[in-house]
C-alpha positions as YAML, in Angstrom:
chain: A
units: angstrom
residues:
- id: 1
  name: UNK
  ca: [81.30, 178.41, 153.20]
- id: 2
  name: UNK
  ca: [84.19, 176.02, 155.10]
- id: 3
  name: UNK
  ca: [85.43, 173.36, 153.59]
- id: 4
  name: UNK
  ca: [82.74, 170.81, 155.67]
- id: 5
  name: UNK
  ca: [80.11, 172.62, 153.64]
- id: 6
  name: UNK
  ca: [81.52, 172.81, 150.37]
- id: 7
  name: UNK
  ca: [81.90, 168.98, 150.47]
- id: 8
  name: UNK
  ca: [78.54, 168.31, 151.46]
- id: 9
  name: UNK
  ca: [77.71, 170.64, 148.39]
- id: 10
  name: UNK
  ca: [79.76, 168.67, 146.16]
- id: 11
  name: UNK
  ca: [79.06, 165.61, 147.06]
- id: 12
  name: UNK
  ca: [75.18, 166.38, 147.02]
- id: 13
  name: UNK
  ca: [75.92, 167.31, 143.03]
- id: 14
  name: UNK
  ca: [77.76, 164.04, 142.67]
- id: 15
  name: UNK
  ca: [75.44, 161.72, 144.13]
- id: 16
  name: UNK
  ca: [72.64, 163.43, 142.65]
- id: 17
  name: UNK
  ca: [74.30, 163.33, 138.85]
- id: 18
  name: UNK
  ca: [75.06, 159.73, 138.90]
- id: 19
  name: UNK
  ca: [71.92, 158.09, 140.36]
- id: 20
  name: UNK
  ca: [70.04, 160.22, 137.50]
- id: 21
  name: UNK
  ca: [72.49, 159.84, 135.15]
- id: 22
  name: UNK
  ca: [75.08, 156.76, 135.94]
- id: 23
  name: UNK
  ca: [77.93, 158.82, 133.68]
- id: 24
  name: UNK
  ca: [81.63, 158.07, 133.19]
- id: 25
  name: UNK
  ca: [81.82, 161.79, 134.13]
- id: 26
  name: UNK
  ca: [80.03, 161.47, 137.63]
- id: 27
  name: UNK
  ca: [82.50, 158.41, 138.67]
- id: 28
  name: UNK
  ca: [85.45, 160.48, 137.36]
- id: 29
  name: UNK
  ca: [83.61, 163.46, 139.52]
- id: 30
  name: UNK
  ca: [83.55, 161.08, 142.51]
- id: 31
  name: UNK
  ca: [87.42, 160.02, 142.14]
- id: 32
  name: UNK
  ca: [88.44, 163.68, 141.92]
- id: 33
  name: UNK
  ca: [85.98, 164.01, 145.15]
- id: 34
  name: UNK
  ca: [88.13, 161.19, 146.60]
- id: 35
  name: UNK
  ca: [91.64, 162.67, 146.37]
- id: 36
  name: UNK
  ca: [90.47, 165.97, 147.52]
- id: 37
  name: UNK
  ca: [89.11, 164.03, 150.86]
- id: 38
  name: UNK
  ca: [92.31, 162.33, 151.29]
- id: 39
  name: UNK
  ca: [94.45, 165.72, 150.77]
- id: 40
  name: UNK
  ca: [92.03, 167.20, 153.40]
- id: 41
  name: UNK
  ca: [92.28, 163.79, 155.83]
- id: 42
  name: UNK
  ca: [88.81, 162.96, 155.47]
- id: 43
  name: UNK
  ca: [87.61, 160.38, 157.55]
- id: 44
  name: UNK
  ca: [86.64, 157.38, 155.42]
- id: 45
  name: UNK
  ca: [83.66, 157.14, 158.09]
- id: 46
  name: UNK
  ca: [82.60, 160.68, 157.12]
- id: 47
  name: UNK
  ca: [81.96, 160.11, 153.73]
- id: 48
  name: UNK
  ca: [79.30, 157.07, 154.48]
- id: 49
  name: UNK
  ca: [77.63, 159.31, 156.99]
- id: 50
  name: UNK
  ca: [77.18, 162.04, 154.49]
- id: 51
  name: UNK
  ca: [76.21, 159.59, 152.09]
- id: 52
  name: UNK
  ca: [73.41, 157.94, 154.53]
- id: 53
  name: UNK
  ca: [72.30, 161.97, 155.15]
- id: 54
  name: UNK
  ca: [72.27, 162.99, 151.62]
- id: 55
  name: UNK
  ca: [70.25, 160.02, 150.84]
- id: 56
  name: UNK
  ca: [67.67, 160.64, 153.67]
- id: 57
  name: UNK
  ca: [67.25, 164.07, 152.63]
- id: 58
  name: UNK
  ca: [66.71, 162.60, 148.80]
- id: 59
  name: UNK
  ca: [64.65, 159.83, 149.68]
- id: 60
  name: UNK
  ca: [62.83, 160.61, 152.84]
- id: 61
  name: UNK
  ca: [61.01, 157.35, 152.06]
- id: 62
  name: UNK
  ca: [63.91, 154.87, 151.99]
- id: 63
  name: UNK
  ca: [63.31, 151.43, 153.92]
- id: 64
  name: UNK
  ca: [65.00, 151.44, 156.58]
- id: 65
  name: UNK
  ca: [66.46, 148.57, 156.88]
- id: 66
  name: UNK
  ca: [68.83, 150.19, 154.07]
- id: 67
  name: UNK
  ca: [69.13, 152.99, 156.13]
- id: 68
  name: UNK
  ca: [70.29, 150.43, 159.06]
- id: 69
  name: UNK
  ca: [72.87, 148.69, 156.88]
- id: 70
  name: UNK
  ca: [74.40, 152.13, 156.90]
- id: 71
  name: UNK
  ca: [75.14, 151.45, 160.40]
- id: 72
  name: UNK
  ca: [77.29, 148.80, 160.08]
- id: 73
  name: UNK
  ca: [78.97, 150.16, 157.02]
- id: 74
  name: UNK
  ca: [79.82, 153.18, 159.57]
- id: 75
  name: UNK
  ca: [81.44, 150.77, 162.25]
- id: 76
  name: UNK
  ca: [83.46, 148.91, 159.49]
- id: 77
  name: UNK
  ca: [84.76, 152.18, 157.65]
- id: 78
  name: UNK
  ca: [85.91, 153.86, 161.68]
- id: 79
  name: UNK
  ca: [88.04, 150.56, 162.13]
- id: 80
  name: UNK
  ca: [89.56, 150.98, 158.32]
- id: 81
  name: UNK
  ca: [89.51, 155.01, 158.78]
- id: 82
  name: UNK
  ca: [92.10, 154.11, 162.31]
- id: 83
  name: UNK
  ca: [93.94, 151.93, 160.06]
- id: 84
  name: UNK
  ca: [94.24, 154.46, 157.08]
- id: 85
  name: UNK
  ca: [95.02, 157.19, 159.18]
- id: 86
  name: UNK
  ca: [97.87, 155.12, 160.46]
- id: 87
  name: UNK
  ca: [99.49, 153.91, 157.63]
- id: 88
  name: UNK
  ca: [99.22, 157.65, 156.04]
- id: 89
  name: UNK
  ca: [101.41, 158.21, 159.54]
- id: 90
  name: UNK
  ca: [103.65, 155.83, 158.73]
- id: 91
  name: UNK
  ca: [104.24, 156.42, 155.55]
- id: 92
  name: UNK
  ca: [104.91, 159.94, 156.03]
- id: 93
  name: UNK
  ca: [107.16, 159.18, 158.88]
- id: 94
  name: UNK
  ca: [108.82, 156.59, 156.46]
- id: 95
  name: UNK
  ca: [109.36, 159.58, 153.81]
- id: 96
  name: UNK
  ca: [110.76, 161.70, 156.54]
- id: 97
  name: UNK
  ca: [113.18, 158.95, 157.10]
- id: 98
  name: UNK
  ca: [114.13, 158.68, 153.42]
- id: 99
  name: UNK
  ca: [114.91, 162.51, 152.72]
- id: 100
  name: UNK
  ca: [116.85, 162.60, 156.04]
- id: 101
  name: UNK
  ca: [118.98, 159.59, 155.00]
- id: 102
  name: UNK
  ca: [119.18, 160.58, 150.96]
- id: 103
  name: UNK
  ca: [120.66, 163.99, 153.38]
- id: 104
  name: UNK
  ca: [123.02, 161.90, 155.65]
- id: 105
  name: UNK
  ca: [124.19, 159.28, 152.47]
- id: 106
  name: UNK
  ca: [125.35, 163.36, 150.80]
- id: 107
  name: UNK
  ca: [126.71, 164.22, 153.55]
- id: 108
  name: UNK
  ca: [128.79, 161.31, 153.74]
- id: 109
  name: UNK
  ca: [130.24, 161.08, 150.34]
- id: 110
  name: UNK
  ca: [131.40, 164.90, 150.85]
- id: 111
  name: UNK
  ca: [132.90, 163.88, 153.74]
- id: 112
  name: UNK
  ca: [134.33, 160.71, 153.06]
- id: 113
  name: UNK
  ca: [135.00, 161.86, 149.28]
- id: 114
  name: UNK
  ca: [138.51, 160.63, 147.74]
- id: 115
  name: UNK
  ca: [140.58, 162.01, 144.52]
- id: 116
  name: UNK
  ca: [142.01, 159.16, 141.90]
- id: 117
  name: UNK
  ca: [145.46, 160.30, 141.90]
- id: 118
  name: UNK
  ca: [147.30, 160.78, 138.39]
- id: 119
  name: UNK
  ca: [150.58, 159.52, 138.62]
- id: 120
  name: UNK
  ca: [152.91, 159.31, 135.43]
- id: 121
  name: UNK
  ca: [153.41, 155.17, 134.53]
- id: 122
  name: UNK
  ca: [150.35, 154.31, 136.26]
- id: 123
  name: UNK
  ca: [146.36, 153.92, 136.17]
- id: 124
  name: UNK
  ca: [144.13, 153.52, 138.59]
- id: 125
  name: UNK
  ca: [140.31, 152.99, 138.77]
- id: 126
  name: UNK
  ca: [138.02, 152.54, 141.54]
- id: 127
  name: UNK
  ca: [134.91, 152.28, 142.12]
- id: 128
  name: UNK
  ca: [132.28, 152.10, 145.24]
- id: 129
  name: UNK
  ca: [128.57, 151.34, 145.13]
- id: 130
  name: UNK
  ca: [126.47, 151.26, 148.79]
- id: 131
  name: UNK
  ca: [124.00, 148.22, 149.00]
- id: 132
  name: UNK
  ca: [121.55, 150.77, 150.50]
- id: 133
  name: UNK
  ca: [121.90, 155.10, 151.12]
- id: 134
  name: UNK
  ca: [124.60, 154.69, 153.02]
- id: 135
  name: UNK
  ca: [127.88, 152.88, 152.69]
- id: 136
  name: UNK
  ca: [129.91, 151.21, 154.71]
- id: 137
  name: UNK
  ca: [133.14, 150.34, 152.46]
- id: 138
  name: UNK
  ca: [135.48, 153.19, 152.27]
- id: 139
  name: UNK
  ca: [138.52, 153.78, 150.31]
- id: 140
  name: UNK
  ca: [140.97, 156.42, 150.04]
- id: 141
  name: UNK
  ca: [144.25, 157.47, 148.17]
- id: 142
  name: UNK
  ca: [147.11, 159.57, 149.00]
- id: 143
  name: UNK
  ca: [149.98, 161.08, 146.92]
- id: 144
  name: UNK
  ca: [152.90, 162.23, 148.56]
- id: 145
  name: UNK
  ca: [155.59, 164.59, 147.80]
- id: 146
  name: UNK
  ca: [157.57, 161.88, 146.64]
- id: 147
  name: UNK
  ca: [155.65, 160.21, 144.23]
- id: 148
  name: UNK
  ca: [154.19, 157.09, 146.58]
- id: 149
  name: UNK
  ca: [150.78, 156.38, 146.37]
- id: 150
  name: UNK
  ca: [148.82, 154.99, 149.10]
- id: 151
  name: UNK
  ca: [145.85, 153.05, 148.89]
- id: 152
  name: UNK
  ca: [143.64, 152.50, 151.77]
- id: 153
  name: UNK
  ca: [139.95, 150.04, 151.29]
- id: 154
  name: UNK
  ca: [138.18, 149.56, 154.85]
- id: 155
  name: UNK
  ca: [134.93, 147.72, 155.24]
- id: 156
  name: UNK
  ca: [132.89, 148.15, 158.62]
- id: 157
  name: UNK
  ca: [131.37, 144.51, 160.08]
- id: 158
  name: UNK
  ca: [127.59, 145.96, 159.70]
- id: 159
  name: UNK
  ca: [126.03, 148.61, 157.47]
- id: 160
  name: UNK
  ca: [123.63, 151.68, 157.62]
- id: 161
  name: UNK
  ca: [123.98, 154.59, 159.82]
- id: 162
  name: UNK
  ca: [126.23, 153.22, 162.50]
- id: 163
  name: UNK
  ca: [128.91, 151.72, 159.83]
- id: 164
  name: UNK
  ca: [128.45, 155.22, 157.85]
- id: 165
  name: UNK
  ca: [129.47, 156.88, 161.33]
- id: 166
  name: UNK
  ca: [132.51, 154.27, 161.71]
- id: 167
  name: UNK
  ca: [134.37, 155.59, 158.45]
- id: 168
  name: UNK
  ca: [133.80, 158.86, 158.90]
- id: 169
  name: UNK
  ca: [135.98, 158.31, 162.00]
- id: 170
  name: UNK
  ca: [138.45, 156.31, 160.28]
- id: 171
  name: UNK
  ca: [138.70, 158.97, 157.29]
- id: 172
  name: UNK
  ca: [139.52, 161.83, 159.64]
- id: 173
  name: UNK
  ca: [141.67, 159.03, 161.91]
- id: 174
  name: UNK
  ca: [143.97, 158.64, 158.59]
- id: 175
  name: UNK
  ca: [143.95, 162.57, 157.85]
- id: 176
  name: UNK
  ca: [145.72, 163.02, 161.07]
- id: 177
  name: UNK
  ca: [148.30, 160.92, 160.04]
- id: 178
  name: UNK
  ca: [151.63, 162.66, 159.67]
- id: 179
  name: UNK
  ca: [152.54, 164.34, 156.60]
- id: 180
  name: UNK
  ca: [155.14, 162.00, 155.75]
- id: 181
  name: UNK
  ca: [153.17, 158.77, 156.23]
- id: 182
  name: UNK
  ca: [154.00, 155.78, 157.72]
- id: 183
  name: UNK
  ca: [154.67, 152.58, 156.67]
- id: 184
  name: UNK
  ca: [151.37, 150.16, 155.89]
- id: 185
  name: UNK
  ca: [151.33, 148.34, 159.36]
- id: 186
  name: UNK
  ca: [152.39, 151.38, 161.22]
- id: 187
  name: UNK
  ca: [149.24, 153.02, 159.71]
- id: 188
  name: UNK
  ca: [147.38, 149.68, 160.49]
- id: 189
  name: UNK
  ca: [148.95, 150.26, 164.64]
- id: 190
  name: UNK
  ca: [147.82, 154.05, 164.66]
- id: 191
  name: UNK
  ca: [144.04, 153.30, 163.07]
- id: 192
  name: UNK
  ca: [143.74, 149.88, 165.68]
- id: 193
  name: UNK
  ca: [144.36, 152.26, 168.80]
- id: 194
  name: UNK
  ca: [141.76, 154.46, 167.63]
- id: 195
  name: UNK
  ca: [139.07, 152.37, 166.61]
- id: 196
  name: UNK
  ca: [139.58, 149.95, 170.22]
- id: 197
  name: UNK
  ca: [139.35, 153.12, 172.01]
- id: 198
  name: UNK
  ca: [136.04, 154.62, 170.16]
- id: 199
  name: UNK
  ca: [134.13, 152.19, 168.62]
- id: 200
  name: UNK
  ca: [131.30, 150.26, 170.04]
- id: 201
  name: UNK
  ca: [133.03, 146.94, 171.30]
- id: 202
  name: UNK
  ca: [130.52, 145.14, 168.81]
- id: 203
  name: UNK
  ca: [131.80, 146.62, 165.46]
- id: 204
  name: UNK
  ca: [134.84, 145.46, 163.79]
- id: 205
  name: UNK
  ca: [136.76, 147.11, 160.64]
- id: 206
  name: UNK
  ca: [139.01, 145.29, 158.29]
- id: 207
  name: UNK
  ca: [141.44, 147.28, 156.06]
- id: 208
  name: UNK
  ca: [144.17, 146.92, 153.50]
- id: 209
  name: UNK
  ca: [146.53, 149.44, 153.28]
- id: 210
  name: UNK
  ca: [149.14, 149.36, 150.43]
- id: 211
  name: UNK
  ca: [151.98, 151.76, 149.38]
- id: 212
  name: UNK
  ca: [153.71, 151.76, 146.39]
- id: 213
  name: UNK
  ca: [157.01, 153.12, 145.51]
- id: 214
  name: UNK
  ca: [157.89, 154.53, 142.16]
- id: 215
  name: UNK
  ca: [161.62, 154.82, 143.07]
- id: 216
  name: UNK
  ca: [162.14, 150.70, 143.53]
- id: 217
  name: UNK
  ca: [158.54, 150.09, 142.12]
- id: 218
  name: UNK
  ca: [158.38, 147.62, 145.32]
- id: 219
  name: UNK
  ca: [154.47, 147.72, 146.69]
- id: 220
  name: UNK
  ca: [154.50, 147.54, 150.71]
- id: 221
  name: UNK
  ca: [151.23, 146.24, 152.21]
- id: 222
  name: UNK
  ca: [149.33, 145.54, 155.23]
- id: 223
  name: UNK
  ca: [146.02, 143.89, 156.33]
- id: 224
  name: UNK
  ca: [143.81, 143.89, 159.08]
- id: 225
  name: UNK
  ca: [141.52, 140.93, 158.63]
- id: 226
  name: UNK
  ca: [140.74, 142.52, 155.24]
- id: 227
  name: UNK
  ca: [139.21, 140.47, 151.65]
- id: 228
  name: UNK
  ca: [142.84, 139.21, 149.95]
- id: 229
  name: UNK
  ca: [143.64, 141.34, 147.00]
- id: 230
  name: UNK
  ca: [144.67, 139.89, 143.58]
- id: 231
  name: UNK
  ca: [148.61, 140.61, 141.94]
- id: 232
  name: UNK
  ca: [148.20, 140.06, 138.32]
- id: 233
  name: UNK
  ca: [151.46, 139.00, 136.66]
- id: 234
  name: UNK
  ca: [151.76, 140.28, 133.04]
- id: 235
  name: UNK
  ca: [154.40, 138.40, 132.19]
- id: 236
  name: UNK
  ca: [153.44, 134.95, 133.08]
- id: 237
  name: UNK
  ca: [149.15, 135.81, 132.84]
- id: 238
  name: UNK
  ca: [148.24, 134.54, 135.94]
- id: 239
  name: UNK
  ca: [146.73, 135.90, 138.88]
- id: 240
  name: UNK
  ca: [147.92, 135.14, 142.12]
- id: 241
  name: UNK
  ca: [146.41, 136.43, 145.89]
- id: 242
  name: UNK
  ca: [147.90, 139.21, 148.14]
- id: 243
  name: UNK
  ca: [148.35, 137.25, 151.01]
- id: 244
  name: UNK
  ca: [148.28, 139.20, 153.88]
- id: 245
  name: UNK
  ca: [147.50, 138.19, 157.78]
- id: 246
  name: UNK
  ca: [146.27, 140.28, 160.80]
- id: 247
  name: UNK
  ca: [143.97, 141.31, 163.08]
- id: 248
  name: UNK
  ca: [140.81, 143.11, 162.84]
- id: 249
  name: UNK
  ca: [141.36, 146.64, 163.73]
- id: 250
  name: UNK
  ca: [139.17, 147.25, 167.19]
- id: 251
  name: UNK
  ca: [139.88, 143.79, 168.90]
- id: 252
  name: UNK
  ca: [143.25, 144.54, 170.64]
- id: 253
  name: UNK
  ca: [144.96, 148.13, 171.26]
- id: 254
  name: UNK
  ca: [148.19, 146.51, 171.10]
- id: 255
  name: UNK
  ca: [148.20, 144.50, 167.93]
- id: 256
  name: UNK
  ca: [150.93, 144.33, 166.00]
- id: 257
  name: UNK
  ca: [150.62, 144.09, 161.76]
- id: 258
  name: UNK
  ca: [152.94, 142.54, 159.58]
- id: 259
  name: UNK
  ca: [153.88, 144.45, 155.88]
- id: 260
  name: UNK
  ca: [154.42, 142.78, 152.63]
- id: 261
  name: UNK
  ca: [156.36, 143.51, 149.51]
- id: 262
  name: UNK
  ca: [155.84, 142.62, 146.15]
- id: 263
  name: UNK
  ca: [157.96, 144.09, 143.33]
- id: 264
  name: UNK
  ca: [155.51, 145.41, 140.18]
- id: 265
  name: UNK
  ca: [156.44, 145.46, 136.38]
- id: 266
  name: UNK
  ca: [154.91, 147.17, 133.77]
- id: 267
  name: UNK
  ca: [151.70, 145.06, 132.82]
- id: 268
  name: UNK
  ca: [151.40, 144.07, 136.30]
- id: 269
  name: UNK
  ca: [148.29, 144.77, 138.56]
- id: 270
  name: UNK
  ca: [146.95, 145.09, 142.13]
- id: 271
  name: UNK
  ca: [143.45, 144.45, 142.06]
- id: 272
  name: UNK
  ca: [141.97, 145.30, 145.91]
- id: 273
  name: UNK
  ca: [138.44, 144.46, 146.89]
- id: 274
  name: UNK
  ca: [135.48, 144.80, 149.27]
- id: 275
  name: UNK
  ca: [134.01, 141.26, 150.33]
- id: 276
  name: UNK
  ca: [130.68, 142.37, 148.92]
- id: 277
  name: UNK
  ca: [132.94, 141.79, 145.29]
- id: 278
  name: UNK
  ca: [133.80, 138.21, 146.21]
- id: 279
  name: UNK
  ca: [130.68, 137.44, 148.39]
- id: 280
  name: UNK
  ca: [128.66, 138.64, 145.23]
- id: 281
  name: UNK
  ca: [125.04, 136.18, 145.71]
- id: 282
  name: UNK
  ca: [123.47, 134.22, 142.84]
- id: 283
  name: UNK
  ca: [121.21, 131.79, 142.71]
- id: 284
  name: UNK
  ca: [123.70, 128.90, 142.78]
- id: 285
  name: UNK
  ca: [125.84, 130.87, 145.65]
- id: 286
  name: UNK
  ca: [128.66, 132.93, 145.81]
- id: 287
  name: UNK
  ca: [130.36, 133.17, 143.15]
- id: 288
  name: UNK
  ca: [133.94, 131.35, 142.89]
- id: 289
  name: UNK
  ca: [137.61, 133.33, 142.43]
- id: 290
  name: UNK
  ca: [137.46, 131.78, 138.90]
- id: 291
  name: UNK
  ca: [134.84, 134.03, 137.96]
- id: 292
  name: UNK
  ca: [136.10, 137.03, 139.43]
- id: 293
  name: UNK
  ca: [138.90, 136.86, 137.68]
- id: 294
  name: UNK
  ca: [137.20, 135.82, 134.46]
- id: 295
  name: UNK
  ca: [135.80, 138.94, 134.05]
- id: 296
  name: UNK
  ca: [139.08, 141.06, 135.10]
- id: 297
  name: UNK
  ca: [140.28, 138.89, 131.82]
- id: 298
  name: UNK
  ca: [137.62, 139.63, 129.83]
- id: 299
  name: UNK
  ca: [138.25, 143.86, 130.50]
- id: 300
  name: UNK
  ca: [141.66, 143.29, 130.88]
- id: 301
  name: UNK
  ca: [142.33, 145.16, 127.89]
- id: 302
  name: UNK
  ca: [140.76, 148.11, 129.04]
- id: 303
  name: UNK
  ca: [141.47, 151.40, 131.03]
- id: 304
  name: UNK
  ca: [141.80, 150.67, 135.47]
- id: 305
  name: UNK
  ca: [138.40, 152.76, 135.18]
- id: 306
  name: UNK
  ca: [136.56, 150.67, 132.57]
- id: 307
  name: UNK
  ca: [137.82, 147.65, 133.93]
- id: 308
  name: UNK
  ca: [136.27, 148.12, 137.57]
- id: 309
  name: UNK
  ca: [133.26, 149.66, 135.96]
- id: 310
  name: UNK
  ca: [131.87, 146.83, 133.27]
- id: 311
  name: UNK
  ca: [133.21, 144.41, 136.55]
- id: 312
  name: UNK
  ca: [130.39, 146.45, 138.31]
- id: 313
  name: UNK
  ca: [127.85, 145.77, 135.99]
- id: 314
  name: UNK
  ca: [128.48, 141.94, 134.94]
- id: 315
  name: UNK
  ca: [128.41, 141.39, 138.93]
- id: 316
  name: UNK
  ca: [125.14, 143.55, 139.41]
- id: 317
  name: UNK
  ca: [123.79, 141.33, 136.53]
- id: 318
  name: UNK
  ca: [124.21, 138.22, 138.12]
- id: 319
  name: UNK
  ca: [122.62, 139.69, 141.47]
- id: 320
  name: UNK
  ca: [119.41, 140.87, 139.41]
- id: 321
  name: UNK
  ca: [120.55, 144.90, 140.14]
- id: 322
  name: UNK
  ca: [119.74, 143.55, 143.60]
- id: 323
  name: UNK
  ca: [123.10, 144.31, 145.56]
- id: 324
  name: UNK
  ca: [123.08, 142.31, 148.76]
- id: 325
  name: UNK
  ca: [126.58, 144.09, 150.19]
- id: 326
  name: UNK
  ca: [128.52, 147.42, 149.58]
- id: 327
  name: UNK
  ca: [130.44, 146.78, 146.76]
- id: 328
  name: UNK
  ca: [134.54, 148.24, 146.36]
- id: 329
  name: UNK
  ca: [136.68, 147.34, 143.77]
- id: 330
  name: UNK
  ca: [140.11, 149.26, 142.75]
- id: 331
  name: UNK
  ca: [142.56, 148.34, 140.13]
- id: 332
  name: UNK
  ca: [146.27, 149.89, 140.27]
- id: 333
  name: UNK
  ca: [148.06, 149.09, 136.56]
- id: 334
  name: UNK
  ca: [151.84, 149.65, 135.58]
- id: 335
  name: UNK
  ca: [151.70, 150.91, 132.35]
- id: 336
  name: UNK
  ca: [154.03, 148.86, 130.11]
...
């Protein structure tokens, strides 16, 4: 017996039960016969021509203008059936789509993936949350053999696949870097001549680059277009931006950057960001510096780690767990 025939069969036994019976067990027999048609992509159409048959063979004496409505029942259910079959396509081209990118978004944070350096006298905490699978922020640390660390946070103009694709670029742009490295806006002037020659001419990257130096404890920095950064000031408790100027890295091969200094003492703190941190979307607007750096107050006491972390979460709060942007946020503090 196919399948066809068994269905008939069953259905026959269903029908049959119910019209002699009208049981809670028949409808839950007919729900169960419902599933199995779906999992076999059973025609909605099929079903009301089986029912008109089984009927006709039950009742042989059936008006027929009942058996006529049928009819129309058949041309309604062929237009639904198109539609059903359809959005079944859909949906598992849709599912496709989601394992492929849950895939990609793995792939990408083994590729893109980044150590928190320990250093001796300082803590550091980061932390990066996509808006969707994939994420267009980036960040990235380096510790070389002489103690500096270097802190790189890029964010691609755009998201999904094509901004996913950008910083895997710029990650294996900055590995082939010298050993050595180079000084924040020479870094900036190597990563700008890559990106103008290889990116699409409508996608734009901003980065900040920092570097700081243990041996003076002076923090050199650069910016390409990037969201200013916060210097926290232990001694007087006040907070205070990174201002830094320059160009978007893709708009002009031979852009030149500018570097920064600031001197850091113990207490003291960088606090770098993605604009999906400042940009952060309530229902009154974005919200202002002030509370930003409310809540940096409120953890201040904290580790880097727990600091960027419960920032995370008040911010998600306030968005409804709805984030609207990537989200970045890394903390450098001088012990005291």
């Amino acid at each position: 017996m196919d399948f066809r025939e068994m269905m008939e069969s069953k259905y026959r036994d269903i029908l049959h039960h119910y019209i002699k019976e009208q049981s809670e067990q028949a409808l839950y027999a007919g729900q169960k016969f419902s599933r199995k048609s779906i999992e076999h992509k059973v025609a909605p159409e099929e079903i009301i021509s089986l029912h008109k048959s089984l009927l006709l063979e039950m009742y042989p004496e059936l008006p027929k203008d009942i058996i006529h409505s049928f009819d129309i029942l058949l041309e309604v259910m062929v237009g639904y059936g198109i539609a059903y079959r359809e959005h079944q396509s859909l949906r598992h081209q849709q599912e496709e789509l989601r394992s492929e990118m849950e895939i990609a978004s793995n792939v990408q944070q083994t590729l893109l993936g980044t150590s928190i350096p320990t250093v001796p006298g300082f803590d550091i905490g980061a932390i990066s949350v996509p808006a969707k699978h994939m994420n267009g922020d980036y960040f990235h640390f380096v510790l070389d053999e002489n103690d500096n660390i270097s802190v790189a946070i890029a964010d691609v103009i755009g998201k999904g696949i094509p901004a996913a694709l950008c910083m895997s670029m710029i990650k294996y742009a900055m590995d082939s870097l010298p050993e050595n490295r180079l000084d924040p806006s020479s870094v900036l002037e190597n990563l700008n001549r890559v990106v103008e020659q290889n990116v699409d001419p409508s996608m734009f990257i901003t980065m900040f680059y920092g570097m700081f130096n243990p041996s003076n404890n002076i923090f050199y920095y650069a910016s390409a277009g990037h969201e200013p950064g916060f210097y926290y000031d232990s001694k007087k408790k006040e907070f205070s931006e990174l201002v830094a100027r320059g160009l978007l890295l893709g708009v002009d091969k031979r852009t030149k950057y500018s570097q920064y200094e600031k001197e850091i003492f113990p207490g003291d703190m960088i606090i770098l960001m993605s604009d999906g941190v400042t940009e952060c979307r309530t229902e009154e607007g974005f919200i202002e510096k002030e509370t930003l750096i409310g809540y940096i107050n409120k953890y201040i006491h904290l580790n880097a780690q727990e600091i960027v972390n419960n920032i995370f979460r008040e911010l998600e709060k306030l968005q409804h767990f709805q984030l609207r942007d990537d989200f970045t946020l890394i903390i450098l503090k001088k012990d005291v």
